[in-house]
N, C-alpha and C positions, 0 to 999 in steps of 0.2 A: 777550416773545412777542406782544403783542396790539400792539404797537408796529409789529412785520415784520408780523402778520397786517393792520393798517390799510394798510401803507403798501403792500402787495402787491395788495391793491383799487381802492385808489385809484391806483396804476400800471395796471393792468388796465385801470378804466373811462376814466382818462384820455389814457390815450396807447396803450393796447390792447396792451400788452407785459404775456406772462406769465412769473411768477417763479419759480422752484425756491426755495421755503423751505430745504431741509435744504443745499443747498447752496450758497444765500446768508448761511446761517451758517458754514460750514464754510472755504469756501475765499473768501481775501481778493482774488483777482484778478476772480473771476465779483460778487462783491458791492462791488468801484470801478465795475467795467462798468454795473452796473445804478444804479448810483449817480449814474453821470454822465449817462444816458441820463434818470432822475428831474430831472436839473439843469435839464434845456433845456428842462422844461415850462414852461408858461405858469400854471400853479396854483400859486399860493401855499402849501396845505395840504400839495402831493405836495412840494415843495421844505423845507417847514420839517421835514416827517418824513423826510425823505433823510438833512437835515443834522444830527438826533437819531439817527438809525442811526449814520449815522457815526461820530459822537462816542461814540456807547455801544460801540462796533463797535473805537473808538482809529483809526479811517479817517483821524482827521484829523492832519495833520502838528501836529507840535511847537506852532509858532506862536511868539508870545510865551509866555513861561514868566510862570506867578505869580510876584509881589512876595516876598522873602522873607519871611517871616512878623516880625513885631513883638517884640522881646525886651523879655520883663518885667523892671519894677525887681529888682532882687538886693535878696535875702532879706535882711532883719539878722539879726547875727551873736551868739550869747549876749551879749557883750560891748556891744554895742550895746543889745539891750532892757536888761541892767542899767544900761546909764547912761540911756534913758528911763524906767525906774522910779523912779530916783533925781531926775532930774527933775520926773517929778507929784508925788513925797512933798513936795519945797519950794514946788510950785505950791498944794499943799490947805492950805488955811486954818482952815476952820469944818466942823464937822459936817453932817449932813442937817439937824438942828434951830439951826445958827447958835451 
């Protein structure tokens, strides 16, 4: 909310266009309008809180999709930790005291 409340001031004082809140949250075709109208500013601040509405708002198309996520090593299986068990017992030598 302080997000629309910043960016509906700084529409205001910058380009002199005012906003209906409840119904820049409500309906998606009044909140592109005002959206696009923020675009053509010449302010860098009123354009980077546009393009945060938006994105919070899902205003913004698809795009590129995320990377699919990274698959972790597989798990060992009982049968494998008993053959690494069986492997440190012929690795250990000496006790803590030698």
């Amino acid at each position: 909310m302080q997000l629309v409340a910043r960016f509906k001031l700084k529409l205001l004082r910058a380009l002199n266009v005012k906003v209906d809140t409840y119904r820049f949250i409500a309906e998606k075709d009044y909140a592109m309008k005002i959206l696009q109208i923020a675009d053509q500013s010449e302010e860098e601040d009123l354009i980077l809180l546009a393009l945060q509405l938006a994105e919070h708002q899902g205003l913004l198309g698809d795009g590129e999709k995320a990377p699919p996520a990274k698959k972790s090593a597989p798990k060992p299986s009982a049968r494998d930790d008993a053959d690494g068990d069986a492997e440190d017992k012929k690795r250990y030598m000496f006790g803590a005291r030698g």
